[in-house]
Backbone as XML, in Angstrom:
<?xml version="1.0"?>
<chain id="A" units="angstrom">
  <residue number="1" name="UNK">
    <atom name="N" x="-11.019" y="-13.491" z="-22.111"/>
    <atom name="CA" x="-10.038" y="-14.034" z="-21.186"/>
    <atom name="C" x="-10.474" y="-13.696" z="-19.763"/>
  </residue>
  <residue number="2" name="UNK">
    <atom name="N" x="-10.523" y="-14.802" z="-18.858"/>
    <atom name="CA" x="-10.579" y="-14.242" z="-17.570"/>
    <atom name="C" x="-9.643" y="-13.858" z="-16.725"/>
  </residue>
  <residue number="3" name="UNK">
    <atom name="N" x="-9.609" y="-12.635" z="-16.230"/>
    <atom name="CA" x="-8.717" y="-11.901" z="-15.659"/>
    <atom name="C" x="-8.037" y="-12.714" z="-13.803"/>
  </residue>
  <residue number="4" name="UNK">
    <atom name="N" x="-9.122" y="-13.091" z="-13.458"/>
    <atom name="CA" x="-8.633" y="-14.030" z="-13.004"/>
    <atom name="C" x="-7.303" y="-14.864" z="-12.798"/>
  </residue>
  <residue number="5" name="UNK">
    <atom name="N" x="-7.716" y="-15.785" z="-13.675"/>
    <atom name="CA" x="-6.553" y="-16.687" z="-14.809"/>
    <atom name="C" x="-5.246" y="-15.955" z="-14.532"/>
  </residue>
  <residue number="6" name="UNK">
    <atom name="N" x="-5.522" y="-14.634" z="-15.204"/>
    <atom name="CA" x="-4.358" y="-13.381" z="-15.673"/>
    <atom name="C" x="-3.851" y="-13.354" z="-14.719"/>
  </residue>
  <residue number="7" name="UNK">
    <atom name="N" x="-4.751" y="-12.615" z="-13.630"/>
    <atom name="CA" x="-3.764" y="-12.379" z="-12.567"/>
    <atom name="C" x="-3.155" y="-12.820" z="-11.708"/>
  </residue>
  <residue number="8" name="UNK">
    <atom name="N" x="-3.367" y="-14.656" z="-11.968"/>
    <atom name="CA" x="-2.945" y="-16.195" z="-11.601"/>
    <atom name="C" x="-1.666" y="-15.928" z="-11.928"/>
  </residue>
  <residue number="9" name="UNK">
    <atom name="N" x="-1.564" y="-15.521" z="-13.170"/>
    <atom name="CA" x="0.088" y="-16.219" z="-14.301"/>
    <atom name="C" x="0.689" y="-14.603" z="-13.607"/>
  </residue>
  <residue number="10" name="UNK">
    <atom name="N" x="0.469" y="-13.564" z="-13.250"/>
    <atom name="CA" x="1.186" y="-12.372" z="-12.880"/>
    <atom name="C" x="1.934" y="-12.236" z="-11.549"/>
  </residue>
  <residue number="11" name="UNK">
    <atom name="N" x="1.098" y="-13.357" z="-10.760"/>
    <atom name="CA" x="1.305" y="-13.583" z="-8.975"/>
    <atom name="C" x="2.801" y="-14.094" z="-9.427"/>
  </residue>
  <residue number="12" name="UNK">
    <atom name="N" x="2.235" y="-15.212" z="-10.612"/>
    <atom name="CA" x="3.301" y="-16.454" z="-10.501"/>
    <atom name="C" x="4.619" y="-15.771" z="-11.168"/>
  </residue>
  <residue number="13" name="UNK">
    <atom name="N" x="4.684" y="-15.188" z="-11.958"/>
    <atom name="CA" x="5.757" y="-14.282" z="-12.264"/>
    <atom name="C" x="6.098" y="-13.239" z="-11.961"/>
  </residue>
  <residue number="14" name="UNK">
    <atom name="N" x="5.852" y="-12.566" z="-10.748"/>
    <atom name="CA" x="6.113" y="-11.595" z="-9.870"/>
    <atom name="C" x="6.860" y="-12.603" z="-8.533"/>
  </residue>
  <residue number="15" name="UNK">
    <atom name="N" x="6.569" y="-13.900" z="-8.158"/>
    <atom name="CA" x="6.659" y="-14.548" z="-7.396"/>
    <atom name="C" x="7.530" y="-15.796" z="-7.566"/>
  </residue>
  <residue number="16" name="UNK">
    <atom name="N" x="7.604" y="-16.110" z="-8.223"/>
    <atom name="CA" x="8.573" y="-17.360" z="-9.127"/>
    <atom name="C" x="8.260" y="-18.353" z="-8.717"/>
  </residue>
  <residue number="17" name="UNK">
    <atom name="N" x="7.320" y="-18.542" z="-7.664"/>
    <atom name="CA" x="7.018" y="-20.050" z="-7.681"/>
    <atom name="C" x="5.244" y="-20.049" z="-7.470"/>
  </residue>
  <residue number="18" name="UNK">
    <atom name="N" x="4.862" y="-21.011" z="-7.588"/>
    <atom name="CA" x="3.884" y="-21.303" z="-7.727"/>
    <atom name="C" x="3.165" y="-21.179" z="-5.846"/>
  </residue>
  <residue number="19" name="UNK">
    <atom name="N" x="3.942" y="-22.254" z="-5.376"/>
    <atom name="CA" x="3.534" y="-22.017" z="-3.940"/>
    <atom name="C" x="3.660" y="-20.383" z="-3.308"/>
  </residue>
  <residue number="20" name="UNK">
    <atom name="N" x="4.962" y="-19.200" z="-3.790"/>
    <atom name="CA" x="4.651" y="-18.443" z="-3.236"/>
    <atom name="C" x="3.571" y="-17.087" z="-3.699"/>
  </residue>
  <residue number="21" name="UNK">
    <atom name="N" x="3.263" y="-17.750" z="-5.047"/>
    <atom name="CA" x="2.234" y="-16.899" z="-5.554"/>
    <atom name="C" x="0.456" y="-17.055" z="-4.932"/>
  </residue>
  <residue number="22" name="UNK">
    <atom name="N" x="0.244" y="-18.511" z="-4.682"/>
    <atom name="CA" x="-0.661" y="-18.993" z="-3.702"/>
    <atom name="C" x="-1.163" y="-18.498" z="-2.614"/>
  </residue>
  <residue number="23" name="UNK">
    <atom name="N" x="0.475" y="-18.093" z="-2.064"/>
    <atom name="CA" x="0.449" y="-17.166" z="-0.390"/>
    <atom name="C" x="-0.225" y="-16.177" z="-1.182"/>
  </residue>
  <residue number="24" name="UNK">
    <atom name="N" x="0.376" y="-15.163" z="-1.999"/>
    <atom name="CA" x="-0.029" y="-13.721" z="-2.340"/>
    <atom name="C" x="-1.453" y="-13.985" z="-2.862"/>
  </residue>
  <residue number="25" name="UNK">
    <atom name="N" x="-1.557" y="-14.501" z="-4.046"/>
    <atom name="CA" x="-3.247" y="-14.174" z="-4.182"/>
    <atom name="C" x="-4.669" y="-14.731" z="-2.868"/>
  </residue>
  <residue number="26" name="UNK">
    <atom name="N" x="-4.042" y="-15.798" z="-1.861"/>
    <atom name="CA" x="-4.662" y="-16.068" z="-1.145"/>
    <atom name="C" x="-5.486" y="-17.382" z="-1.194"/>
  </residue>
  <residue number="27" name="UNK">
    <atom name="N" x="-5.069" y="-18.672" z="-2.406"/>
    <atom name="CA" x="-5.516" y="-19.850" z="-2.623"/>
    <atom name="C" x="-4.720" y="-20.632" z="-2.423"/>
  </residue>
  <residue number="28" name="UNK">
    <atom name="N" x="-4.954" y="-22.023" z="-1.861"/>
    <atom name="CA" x="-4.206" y="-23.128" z="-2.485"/>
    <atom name="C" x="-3.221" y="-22.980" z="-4.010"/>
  </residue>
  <residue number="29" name="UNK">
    <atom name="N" x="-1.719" y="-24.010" z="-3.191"/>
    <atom name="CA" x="-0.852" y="-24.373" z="-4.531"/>
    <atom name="C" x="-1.854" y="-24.981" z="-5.717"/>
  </residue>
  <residue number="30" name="UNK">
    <atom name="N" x="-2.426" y="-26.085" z="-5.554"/>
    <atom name="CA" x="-3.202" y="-26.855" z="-5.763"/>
    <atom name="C" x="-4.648" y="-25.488" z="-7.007"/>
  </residue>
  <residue number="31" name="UNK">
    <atom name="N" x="-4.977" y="-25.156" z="-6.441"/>
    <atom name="CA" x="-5.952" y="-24.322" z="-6.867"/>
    <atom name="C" x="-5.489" y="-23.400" z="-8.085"/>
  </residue>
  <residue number="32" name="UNK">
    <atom name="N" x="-3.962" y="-22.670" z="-7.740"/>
    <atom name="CA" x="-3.128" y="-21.667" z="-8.548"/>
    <atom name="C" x="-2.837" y="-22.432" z="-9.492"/>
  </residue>
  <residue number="33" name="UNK">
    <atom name="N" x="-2.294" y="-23.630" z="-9.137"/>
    <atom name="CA" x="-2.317" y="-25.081" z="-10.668"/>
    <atom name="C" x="-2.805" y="-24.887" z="-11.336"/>
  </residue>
  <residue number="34" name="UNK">
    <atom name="N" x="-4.296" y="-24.950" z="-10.848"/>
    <atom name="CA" x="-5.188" y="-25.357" z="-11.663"/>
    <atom name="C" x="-5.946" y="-23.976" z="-12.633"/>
  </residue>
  <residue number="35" name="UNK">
    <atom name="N" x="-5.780" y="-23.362" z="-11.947"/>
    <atom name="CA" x="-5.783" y="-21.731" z="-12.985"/>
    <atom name="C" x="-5.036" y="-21.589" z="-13.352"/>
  </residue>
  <residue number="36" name="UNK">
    <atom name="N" x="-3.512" y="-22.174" z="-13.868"/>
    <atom name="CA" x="-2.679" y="-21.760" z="-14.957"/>
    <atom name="C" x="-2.645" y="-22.377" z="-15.825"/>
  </residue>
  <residue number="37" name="UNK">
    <atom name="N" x="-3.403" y="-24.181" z="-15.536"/>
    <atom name="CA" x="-3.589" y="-24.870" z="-16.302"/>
    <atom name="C" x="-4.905" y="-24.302" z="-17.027"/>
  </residue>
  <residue number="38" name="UNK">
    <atom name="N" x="-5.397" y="-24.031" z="-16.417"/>
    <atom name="CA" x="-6.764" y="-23.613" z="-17.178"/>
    <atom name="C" x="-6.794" y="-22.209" z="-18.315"/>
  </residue>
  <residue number="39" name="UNK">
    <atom name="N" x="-5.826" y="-21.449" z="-18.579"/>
    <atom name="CA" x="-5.049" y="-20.316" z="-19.274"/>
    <atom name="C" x="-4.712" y="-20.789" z="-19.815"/>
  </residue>
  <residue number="40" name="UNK">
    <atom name="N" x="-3.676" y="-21.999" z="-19.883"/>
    <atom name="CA" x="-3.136" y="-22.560" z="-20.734"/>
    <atom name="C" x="-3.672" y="-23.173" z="-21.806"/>
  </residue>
  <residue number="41" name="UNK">
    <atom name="N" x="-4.698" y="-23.798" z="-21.218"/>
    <atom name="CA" x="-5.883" y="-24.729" z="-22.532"/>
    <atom name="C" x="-6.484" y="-23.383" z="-23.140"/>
  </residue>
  <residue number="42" name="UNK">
    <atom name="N" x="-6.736" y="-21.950" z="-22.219"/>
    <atom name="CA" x="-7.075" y="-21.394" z="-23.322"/>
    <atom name="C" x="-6.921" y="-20.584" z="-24.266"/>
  </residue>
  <residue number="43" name="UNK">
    <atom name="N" x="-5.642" y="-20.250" z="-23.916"/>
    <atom name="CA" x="-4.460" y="-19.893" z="-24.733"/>
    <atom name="C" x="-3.920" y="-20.599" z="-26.006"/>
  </residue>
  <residue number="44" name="UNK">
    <atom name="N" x="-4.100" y="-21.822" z="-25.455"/>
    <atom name="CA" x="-3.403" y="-23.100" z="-26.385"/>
    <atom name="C" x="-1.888" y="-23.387" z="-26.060"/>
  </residue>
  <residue number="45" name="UNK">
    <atom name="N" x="-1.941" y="-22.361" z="-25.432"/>
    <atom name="CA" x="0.188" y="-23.084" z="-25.521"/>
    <atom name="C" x="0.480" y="-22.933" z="-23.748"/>
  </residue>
  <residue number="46" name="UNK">
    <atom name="N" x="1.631" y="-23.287" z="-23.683"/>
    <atom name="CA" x="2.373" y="-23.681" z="-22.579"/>
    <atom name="C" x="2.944" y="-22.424" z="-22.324"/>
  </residue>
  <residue number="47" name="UNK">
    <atom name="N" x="2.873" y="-21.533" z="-20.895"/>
    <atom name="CA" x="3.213" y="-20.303" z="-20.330"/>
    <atom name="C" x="4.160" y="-20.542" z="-19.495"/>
  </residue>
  <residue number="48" name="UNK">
    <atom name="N" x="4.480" y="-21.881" z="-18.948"/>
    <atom name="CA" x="5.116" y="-21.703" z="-17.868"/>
    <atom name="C" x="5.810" y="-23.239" z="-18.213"/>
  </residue>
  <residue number="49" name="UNK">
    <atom name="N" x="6.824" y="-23.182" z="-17.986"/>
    <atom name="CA" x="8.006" y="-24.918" z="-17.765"/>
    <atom name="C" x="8.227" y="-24.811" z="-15.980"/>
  </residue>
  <residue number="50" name="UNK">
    <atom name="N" x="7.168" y="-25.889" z="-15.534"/>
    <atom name="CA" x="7.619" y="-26.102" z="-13.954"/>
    <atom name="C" x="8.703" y="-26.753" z="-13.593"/>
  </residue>
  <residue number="51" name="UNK">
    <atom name="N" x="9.377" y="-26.754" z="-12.759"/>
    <atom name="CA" x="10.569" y="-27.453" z="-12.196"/>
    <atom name="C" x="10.809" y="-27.690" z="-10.445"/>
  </residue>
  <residue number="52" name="UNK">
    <atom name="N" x="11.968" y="-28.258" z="-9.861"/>
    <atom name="CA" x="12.090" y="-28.469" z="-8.334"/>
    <atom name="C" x="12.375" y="-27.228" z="-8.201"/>
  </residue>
  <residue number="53" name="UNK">
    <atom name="N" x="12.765" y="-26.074" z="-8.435"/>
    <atom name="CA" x="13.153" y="-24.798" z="-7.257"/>
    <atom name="C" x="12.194" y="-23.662" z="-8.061"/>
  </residue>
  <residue number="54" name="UNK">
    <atom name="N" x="10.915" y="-23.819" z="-8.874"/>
    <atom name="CA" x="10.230" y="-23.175" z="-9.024"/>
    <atom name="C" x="9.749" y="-23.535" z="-10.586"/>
  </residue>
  <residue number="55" name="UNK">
    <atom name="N" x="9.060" y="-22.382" z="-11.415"/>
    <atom name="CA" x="8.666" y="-22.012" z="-12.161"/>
    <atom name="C" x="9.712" y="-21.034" z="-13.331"/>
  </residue>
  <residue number="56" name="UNK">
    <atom name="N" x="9.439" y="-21.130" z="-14.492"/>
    <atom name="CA" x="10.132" y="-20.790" z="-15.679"/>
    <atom name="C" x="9.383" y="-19.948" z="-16.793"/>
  </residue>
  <residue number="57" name="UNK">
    <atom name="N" x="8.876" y="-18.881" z="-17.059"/>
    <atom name="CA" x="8.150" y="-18.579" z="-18.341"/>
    <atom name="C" x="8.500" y="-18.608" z="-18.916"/>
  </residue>
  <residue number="58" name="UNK">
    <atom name="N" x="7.954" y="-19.391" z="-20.526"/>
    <atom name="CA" x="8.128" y="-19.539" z="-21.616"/>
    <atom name="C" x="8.209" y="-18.379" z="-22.472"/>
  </residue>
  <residue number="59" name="UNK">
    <atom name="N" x="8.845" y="-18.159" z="-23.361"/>
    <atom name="CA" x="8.449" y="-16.653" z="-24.247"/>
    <atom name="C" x="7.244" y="-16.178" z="-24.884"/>
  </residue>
  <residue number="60" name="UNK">
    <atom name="N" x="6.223" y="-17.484" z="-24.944"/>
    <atom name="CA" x="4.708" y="-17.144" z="-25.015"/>
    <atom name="C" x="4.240" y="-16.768" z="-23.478"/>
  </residue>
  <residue number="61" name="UNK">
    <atom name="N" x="5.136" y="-17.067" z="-22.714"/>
    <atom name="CA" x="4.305" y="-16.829" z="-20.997"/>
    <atom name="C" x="4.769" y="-15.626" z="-20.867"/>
  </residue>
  <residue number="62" name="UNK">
    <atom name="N" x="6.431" y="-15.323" z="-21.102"/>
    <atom name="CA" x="6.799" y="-13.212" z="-21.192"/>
    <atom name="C" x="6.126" y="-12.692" z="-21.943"/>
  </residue>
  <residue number="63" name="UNK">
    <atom name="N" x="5.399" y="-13.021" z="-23.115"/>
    <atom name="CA" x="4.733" y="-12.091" z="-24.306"/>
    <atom name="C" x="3.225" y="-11.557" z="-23.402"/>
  </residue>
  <residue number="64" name="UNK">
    <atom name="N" x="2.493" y="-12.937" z="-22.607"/>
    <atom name="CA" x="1.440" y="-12.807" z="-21.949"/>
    <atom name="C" x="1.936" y="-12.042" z="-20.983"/>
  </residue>
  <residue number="65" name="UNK">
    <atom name="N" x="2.462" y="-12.551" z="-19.825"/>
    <atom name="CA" x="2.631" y="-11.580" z="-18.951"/>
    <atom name="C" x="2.887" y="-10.123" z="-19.044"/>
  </residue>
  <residue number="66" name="UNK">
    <atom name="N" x="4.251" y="-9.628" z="-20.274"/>
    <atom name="CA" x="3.983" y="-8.441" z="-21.137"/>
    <atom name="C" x="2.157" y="-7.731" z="-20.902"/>
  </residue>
  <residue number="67" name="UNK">
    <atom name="N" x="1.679" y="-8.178" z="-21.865"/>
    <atom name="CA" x="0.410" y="-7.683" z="-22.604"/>
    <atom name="C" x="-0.560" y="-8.128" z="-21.346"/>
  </residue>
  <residue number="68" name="UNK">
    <atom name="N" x="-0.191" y="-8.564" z="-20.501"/>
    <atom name="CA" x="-1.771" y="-9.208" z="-19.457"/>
    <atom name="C" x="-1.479" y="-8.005" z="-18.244"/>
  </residue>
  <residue number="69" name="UNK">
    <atom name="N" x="-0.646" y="-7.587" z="-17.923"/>
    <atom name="CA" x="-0.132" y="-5.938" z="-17.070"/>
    <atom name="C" x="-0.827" y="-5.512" z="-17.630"/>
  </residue>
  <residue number="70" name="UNK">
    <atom name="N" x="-0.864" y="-4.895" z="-18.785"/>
    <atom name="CA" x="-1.536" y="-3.890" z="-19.554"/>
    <atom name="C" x="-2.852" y="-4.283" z="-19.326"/>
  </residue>
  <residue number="71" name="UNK">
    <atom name="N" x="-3.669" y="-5.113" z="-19.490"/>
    <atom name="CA" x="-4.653" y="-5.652" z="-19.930"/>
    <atom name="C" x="-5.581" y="-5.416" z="-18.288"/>
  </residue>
  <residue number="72" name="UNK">
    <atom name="N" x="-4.489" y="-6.279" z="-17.597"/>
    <atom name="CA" x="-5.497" y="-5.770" z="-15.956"/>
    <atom name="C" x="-4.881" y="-4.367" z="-15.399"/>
  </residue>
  <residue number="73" name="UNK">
    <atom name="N" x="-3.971" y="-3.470" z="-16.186"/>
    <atom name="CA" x="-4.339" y="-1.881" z="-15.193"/>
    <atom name="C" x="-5.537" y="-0.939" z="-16.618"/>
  </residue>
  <residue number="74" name="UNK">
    <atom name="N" x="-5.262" y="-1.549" z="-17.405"/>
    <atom name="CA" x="-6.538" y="-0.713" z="-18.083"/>
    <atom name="C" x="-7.729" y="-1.579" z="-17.607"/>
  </residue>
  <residue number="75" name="UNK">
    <atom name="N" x="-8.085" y="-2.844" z="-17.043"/>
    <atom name="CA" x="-9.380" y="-2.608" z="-16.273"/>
    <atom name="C" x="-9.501" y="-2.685" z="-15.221"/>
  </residue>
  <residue number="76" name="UNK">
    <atom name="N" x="-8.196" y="-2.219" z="-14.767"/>
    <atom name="CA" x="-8.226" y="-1.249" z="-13.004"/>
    <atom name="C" x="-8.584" y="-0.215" z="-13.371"/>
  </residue>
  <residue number="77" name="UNK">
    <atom name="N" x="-8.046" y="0.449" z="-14.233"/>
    <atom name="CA" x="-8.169" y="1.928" z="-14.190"/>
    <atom name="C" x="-9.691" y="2.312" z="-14.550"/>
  </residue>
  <residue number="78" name="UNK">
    <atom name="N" x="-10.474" y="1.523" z="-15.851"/>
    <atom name="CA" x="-11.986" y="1.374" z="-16.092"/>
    <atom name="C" x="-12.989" y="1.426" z="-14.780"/>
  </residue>
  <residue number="79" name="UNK">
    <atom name="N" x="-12.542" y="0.517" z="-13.825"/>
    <atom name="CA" x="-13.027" y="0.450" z="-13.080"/>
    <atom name="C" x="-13.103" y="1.695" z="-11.542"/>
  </residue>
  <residue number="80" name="UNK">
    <atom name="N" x="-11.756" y="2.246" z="-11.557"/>
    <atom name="CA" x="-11.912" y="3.314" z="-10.942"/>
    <atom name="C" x="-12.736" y="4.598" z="-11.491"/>
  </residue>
  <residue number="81" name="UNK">
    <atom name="N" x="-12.498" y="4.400" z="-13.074"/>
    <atom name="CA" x="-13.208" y="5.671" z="-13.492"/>
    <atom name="C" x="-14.858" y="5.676" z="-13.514"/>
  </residue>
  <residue number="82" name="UNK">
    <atom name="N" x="-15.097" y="4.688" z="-13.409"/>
    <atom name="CA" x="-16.683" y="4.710" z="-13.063"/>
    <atom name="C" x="-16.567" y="4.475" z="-11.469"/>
  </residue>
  <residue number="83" name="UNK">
    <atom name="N" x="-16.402" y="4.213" z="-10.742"/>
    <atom name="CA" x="-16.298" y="4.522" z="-9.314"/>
    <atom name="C" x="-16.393" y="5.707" z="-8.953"/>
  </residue>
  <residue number="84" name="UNK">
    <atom name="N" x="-15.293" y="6.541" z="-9.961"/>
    <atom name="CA" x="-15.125" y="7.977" z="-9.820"/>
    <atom name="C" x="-16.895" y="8.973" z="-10.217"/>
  </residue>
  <residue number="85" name="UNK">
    <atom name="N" x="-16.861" y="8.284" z="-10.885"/>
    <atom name="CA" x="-18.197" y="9.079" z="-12.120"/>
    <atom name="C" x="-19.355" y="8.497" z="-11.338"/>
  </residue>
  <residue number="86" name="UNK">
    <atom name="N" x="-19.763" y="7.597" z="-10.572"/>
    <atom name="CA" x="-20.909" y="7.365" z="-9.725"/>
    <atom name="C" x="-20.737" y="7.814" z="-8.587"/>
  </residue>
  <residue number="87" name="UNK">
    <atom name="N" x="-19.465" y="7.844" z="-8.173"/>
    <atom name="CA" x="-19.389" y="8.807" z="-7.022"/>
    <atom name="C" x="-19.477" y="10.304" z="-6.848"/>
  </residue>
  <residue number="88" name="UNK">
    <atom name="N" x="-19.221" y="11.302" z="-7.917"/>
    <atom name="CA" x="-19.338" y="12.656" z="-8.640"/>
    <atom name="C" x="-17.845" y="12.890" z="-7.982"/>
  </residue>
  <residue number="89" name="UNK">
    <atom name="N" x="-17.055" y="12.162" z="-8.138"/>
    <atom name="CA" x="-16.002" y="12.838" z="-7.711"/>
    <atom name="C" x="-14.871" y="13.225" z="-9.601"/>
  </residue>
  <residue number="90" name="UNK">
    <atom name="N" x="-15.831" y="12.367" z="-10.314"/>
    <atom name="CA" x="-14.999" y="13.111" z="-11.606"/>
    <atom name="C" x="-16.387" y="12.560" z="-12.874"/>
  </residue>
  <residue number="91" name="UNK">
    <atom name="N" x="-15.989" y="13.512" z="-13.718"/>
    <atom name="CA" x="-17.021" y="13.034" z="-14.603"/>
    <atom name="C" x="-17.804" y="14.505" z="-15.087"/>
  </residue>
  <residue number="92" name="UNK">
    <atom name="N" x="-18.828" y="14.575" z="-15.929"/>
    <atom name="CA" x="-19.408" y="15.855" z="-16.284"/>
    <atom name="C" x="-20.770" y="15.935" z="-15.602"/>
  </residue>
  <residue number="93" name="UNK">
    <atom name="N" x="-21.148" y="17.345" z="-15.488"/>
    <atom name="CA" x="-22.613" y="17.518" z="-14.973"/>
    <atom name="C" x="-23.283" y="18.542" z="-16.032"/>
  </residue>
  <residue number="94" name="UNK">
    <atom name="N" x="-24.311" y="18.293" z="-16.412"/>
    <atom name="CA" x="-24.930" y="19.142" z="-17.243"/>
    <atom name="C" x="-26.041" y="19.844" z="-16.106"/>
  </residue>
  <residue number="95" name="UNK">
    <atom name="N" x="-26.069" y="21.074" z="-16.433"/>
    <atom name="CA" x="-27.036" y="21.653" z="-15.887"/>
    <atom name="C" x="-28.216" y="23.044" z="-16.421"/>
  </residue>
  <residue number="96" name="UNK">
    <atom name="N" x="-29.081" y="22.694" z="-16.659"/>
    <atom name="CA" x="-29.701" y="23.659" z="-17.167"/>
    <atom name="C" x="-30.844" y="24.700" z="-17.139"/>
  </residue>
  <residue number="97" name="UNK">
    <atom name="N" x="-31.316" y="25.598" z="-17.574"/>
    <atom name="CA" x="-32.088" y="26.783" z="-16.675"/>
    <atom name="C" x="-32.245" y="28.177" z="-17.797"/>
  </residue>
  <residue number="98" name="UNK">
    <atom name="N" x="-32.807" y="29.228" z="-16.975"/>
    <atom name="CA" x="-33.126" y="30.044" z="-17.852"/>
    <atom name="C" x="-31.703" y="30.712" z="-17.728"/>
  </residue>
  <residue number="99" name="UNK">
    <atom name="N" x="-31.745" y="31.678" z="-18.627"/>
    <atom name="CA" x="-30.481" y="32.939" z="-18.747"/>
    <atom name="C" x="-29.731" y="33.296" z="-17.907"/>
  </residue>
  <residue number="100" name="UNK">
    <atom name="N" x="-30.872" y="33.682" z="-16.543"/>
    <atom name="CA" x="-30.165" y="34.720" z="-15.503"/>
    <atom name="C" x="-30.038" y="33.504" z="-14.562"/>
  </residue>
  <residue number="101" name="UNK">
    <atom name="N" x="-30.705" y="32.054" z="-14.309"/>
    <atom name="CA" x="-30.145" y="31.623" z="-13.915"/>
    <atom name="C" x="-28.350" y="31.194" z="-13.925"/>
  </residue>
  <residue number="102" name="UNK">
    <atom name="N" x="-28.647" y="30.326" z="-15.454"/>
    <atom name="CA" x="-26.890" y="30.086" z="-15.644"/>
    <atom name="C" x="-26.047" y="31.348" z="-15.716"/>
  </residue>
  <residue number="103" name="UNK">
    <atom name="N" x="-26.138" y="32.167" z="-15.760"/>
    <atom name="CA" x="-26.159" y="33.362" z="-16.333"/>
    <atom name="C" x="-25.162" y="34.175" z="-15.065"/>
  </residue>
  <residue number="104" name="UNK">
    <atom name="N" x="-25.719" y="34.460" z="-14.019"/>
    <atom name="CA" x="-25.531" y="34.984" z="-13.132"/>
    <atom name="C" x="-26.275" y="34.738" z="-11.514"/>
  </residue>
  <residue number="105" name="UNK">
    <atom name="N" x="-26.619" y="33.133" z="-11.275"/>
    <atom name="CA" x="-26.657" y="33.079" z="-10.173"/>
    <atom name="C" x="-26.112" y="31.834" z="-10.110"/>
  </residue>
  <residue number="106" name="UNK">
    <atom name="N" x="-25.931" y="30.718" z="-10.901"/>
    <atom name="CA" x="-25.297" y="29.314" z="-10.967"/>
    <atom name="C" x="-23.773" y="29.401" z="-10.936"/>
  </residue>
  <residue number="107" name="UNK">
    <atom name="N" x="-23.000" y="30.350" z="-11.789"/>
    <atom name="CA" x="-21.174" y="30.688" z="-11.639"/>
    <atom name="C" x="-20.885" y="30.393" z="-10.435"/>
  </residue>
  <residue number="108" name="UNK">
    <atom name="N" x="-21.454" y="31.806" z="-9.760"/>
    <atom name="CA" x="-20.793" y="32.168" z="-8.123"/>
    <atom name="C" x="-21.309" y="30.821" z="-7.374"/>
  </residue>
  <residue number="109" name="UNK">
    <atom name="N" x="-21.824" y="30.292" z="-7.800"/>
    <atom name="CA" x="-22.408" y="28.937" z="-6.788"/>
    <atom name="C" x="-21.654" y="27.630" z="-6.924"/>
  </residue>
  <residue number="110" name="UNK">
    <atom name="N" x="-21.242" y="27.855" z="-8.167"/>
    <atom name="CA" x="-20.535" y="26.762" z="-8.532"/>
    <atom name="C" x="-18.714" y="27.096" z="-7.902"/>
  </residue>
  <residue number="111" name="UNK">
    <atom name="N" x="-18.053" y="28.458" z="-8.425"/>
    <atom name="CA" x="-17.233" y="28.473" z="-7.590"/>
    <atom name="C" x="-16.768" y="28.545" z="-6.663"/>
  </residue>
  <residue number="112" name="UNK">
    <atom name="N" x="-17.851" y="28.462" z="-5.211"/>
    <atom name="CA" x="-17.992" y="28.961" z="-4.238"/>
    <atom name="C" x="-17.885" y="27.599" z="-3.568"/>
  </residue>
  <residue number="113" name="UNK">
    <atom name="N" x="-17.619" y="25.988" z="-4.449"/>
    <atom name="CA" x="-17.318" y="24.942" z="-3.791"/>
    <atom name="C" x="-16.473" y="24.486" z="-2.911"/>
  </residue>
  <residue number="114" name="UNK">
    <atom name="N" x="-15.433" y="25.076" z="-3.031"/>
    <atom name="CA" x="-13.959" y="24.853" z="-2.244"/>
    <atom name="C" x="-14.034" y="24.857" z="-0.643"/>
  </residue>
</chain>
């Protein structure tokens, strides 16, 4: 699934209409259309019933929207954690050496980061 797409149908139901979900993600009405239509074919079913004072989700479009939150903060969060781990700000370090190195000159060096 492209997340994309996802976070097309999340604007639009955080936003209730189509035009003001457009403003928020930063595309054309026209464009946001066309990425919900395009979810839709690949989904297979109908997420959304449009109308004159907005947009409607279907209970296959609450089940998605449900499960598509989940879906884009676990690969927000994926994505911070390797951000984190290439940056060394989290993640493991192996380090290795003779005895008296790890031993008694690597500790005090290591706690001495702060």
């Amino acid at each position: 699934m492209d997340l994309v797409l996802l976070r097309s149908l999340l604007a639009v139901s955080d936003a209730g209409t189509i035009t003001d979900a457009a403003d928020r993600v930063g595309v054309s009405q026209s464009a946001l259309s066309r990425r919900l239509q395009q979810l839709e074919r690949d989904l297979g079913a109908e997420l959304l019933v449009r109308g004159r004072h907005g947009v409607e989700l279907t209970e296959l479009g609450r089940q998605t929207v449900d499960q598509g939150r989940g879906i884009v903060a676990r690969y927000d969060r994926l994505r911070q954690d390797i951000s984190e781990s290439l940056e060394l700000e989290r993640g493991a370090i192996r380090v290795g050496g003779g005895a008296t190195v790890t031993s008694y000159l690597l500790p005090p060096r290591i706690a001495d980061t702060s």
